[in-house]
C-alpha positions as CSV (number, residue, x, y, z in Angstrom):
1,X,106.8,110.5,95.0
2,X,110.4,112.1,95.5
3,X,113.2,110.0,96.4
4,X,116.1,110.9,98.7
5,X,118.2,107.3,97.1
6,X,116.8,104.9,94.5
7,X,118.1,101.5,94.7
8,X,117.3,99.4,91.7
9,X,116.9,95.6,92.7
10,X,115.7,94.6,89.7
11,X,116.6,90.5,88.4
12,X,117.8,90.1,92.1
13,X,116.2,87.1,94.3
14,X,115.8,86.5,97.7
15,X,117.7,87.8,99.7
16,X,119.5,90.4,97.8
17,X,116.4,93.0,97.6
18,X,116.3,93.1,101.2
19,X,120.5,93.3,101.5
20,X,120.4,96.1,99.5
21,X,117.3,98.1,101.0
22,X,119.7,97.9,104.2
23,X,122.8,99.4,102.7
24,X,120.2,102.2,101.2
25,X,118.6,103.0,104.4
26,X,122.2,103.0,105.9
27,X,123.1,105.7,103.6
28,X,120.4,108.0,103.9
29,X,119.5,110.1,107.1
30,X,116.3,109.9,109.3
31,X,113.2,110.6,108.0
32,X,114.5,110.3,104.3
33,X,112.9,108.6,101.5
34,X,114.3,105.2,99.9
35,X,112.7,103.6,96.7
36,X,113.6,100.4,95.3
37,X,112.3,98.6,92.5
38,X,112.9,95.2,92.8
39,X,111.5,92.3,90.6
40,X,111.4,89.0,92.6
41,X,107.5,88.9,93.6
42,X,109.0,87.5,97.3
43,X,110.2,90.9,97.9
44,X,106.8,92.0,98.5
45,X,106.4,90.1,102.0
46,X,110.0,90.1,102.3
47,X,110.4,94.1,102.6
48,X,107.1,94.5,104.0
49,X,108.3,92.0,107.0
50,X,111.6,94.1,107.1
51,X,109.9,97.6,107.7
52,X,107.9,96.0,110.3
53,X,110.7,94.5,112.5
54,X,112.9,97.2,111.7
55,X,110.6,99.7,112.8
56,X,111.5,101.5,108.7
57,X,107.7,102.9,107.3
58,X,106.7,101.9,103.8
59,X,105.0,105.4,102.8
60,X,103.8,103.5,99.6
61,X,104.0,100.2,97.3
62,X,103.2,100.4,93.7
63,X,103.2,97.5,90.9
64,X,103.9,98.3,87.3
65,X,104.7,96.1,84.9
66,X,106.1,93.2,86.8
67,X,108.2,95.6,88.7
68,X,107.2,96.5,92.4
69,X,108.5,99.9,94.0
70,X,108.5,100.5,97.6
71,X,108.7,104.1,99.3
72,X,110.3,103.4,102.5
73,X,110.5,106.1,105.0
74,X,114.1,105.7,107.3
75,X,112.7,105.6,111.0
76,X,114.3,107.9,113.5
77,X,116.8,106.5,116.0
């Protein structure tokens, strides 16, 4: 899946994947794309509990080799 920002999270813990999914979404315009790859296994819930209060769509979640990557679509204001 395409990308319009990639933020790499990996080695980060709690809360540091979710701090920088923030700063990504900031820099991206509506309806863009954000993936991160993050590590920490609590990023899982943690972003999924972000897009939901945030009102943020995760398009997809994948898991390869111990790394998880969220597509996260930015939500229109």
């Amino acid at each position: 899946m395409e990308a319009n920002k990639e933020i790499d999270a990996r080695n980060l813990k709690c809360p540091l994947p979710i701090l920088r999914c923030k700063k990504g979404l900031a820099e991206i315009k509506e309806n863009e794309i954000l993936k991160i790859v993050a590590t920490d296994p609590g990023s899982v819930k943690d972003i999924e509990a972000f897009c939901k209060q945030t009102g943020h769509i995760m398009v997809r979640r994948d898991e390869e080799n111990d790394e998880f990557v969220f597509f996260i679509k930015k939500r229109a204001n």
